[in-house]
N, CA, C and O atoms as CSV, one atom per row, in Angstrom:
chain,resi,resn,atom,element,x,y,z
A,1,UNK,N,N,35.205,-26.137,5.784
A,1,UNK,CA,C,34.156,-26.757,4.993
A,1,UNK,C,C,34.118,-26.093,3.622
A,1,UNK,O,O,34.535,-24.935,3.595
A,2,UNK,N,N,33.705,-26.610,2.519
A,2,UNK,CA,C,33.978,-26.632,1.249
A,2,UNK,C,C,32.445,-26.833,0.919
A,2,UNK,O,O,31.982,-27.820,1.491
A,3,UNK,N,N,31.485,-26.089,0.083
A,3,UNK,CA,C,30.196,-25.590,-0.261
A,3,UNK,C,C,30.520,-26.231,-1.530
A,3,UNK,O,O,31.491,-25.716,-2.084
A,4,UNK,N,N,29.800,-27.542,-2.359
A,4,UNK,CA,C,29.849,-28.591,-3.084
A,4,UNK,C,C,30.575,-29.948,-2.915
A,4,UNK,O,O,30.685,-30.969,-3.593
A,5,UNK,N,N,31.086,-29.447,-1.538
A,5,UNK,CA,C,31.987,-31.110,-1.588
A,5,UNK,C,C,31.045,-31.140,0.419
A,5,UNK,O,O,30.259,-32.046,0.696
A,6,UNK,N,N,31.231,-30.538,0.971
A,6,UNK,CA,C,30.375,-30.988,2.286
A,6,UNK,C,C,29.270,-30.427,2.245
A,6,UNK,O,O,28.555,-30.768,3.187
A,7,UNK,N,N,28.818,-29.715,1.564
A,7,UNK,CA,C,27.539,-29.301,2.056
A,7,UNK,C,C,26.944,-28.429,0.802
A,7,UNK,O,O,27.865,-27.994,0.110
A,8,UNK,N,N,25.814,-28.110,0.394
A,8,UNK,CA,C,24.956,-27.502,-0.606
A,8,UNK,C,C,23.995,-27.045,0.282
A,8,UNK,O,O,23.987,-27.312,1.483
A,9,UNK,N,N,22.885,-26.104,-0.514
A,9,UNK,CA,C,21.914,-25.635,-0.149
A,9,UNK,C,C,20.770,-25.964,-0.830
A,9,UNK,O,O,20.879,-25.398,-1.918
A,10,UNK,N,N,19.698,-26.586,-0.792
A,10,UNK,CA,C,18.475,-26.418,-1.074
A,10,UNK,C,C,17.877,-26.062,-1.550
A,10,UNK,O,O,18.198,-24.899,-1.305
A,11,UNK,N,N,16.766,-25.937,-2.430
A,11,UNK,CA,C,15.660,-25.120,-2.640
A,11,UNK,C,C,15.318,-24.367,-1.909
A,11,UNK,O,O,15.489,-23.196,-2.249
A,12,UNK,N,N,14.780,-24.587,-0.778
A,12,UNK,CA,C,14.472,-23.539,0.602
A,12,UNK,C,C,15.368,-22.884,0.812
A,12,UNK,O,O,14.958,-21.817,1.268
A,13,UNK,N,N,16.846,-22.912,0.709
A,13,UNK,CA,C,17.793,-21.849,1.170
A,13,UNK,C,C,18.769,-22.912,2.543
A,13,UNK,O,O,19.649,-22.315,3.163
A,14,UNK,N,N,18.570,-24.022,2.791
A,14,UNK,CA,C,18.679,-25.028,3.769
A,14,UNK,C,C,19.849,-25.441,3.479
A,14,UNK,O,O,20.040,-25.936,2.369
A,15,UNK,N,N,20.959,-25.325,4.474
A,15,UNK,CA,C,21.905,-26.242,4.550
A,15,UNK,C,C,22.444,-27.494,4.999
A,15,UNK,O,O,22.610,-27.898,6.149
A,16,UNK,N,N,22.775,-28.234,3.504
A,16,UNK,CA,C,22.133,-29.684,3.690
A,16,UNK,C,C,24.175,-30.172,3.787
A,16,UNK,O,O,25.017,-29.434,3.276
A,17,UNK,N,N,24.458,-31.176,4.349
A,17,UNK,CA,C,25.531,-31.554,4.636
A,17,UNK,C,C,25.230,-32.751,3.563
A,17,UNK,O,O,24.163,-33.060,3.034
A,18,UNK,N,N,26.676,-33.381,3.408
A,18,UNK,CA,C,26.746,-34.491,1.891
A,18,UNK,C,C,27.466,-35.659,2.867
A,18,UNK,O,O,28.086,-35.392,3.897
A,19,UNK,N,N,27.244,-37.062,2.305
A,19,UNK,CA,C,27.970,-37.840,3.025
A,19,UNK,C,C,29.244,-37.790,3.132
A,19,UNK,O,O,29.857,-38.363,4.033
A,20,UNK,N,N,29.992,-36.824,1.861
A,20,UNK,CA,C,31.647,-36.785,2.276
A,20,UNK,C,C,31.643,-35.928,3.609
A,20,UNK,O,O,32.266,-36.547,4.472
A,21,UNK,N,N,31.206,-34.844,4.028
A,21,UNK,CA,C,31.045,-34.334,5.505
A,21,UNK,C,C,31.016,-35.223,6.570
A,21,UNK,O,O,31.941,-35.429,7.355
A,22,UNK,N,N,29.708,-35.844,6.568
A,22,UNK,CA,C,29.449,-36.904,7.779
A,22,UNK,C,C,30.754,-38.017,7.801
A,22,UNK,O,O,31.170,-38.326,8.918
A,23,UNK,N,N,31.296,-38.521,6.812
A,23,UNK,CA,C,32.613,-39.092,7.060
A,23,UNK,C,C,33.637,-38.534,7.519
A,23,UNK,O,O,34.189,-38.977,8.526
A,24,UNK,N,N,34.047,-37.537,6.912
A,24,UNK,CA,C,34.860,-36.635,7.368
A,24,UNK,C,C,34.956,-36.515,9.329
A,24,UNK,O,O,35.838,-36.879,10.107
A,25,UNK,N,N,33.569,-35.817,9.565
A,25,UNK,CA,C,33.302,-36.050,11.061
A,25,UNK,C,C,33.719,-37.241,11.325
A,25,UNK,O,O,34.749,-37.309,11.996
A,26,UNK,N,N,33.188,-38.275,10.972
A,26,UNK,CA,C,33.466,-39.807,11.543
A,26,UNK,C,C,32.358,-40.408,12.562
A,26,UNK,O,O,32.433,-41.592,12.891
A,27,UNK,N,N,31.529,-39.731,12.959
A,27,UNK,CA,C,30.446,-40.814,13.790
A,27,UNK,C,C,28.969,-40.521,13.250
A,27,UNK,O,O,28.725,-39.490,12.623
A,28,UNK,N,N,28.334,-41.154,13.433
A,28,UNK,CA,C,26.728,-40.952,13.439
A,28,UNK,C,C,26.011,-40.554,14.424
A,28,UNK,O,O,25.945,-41.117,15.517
A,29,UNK,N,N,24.924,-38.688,13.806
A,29,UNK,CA,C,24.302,-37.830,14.855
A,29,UNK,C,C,23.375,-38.591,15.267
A,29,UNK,O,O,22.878,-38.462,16.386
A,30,UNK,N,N,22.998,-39.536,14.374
A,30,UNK,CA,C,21.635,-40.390,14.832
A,30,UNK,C,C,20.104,-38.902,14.897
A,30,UNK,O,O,19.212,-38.836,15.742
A,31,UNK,N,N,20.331,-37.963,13.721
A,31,UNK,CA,C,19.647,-37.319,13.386
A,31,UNK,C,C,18.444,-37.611,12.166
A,31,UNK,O,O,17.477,-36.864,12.010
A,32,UNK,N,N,18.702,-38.838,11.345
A,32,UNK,CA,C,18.465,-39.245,10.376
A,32,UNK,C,C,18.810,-38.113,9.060
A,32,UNK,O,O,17.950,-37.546,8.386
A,33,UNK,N,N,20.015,-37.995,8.942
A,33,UNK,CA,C,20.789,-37.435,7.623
A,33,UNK,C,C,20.008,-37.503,6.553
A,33,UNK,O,O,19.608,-38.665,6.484
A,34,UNK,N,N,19.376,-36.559,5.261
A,34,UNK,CA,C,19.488,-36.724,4.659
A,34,UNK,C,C,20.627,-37.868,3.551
A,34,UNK,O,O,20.420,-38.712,2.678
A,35,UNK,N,N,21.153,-37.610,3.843
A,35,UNK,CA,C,22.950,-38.162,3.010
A,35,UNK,C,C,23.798,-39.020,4.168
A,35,UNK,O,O,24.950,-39.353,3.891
A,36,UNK,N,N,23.277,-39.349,5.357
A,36,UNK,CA,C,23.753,-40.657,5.947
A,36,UNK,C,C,24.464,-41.638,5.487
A,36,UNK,O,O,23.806,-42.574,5.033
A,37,UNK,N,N,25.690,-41.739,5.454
A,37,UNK,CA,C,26.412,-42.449,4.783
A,37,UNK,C,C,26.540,-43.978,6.470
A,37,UNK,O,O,27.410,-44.819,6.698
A,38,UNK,N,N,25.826,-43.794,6.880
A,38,UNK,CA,C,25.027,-44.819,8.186
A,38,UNK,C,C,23.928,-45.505,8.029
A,38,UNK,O,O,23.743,-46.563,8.632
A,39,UNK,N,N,22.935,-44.906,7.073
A,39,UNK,CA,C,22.633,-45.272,6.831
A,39,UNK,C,C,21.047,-45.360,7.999
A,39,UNK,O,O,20.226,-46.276,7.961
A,40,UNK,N,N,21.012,-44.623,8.570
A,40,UNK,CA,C,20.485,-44.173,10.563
A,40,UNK,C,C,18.899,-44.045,9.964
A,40,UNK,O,O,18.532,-43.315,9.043
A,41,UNK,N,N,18.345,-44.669,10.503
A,41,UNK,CA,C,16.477,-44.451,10.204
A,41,UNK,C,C,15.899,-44.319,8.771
A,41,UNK,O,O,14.880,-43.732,8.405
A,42,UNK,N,N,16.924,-45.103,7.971
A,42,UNK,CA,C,16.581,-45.448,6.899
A,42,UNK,C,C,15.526,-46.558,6.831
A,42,UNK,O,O,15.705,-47.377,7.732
A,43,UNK,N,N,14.622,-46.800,6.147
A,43,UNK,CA,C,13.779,-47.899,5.221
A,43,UNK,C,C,14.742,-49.136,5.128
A,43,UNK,O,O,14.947,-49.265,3.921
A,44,UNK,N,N,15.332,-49.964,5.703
A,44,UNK,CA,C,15.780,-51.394,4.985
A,44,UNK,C,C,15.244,-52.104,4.220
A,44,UNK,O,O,15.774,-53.069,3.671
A,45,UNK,N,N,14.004,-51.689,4.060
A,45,UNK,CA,C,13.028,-52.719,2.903
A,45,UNK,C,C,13.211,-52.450,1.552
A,45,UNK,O,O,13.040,-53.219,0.606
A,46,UNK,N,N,13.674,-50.975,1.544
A,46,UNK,CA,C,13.513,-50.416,0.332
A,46,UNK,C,C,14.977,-50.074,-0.476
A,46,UNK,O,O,15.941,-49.784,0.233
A,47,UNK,N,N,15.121,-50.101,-1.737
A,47,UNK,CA,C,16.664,-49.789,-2.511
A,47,UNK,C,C,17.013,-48.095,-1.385
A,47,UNK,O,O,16.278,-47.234,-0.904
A,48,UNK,N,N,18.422,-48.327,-1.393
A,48,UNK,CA,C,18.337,-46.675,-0.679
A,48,UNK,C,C,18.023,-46.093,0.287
A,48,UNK,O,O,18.523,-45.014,0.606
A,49,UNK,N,N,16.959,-46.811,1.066
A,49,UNK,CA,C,16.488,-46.101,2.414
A,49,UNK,C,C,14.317,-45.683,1.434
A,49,UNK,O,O,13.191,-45.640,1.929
A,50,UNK,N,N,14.552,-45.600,0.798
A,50,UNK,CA,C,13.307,-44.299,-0.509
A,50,UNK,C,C,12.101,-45.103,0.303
A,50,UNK,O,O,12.197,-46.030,1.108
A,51,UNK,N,N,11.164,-44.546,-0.100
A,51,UNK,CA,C,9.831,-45.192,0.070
A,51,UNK,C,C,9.094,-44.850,-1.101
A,51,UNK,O,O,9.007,-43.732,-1.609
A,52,UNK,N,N,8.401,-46.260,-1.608
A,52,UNK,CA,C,7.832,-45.879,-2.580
A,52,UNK,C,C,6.610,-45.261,-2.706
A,52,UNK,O,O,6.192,-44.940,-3.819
């Protein structure tokens, strides 16, 4: 793993995985990803998943 291309850290100090990671893996945790490139318990109503 590669720290700017799969994954960054946070404000909090939190390691956050990027959608090139989750592809990489190849399936969906069905965790609701930040960076879900699945797109998993996202908002469909809204651009993005966002809530306004």
């Amino acid at each position: 793993m590669e720290e700017g291309t799969d994954y960054y850290f946070n404000t909090e100090g939190l390691m956050v995985f990027t959608a090139a990671y989750h592809l990489k893996r190849g399936y969906c945790c069905k965790n609701k990803c930040k960076h879900c490139p699945w797109n998993y318990g996202k908002n469909k109503n809204t651009a993005a998943g966002l809530k306004k």
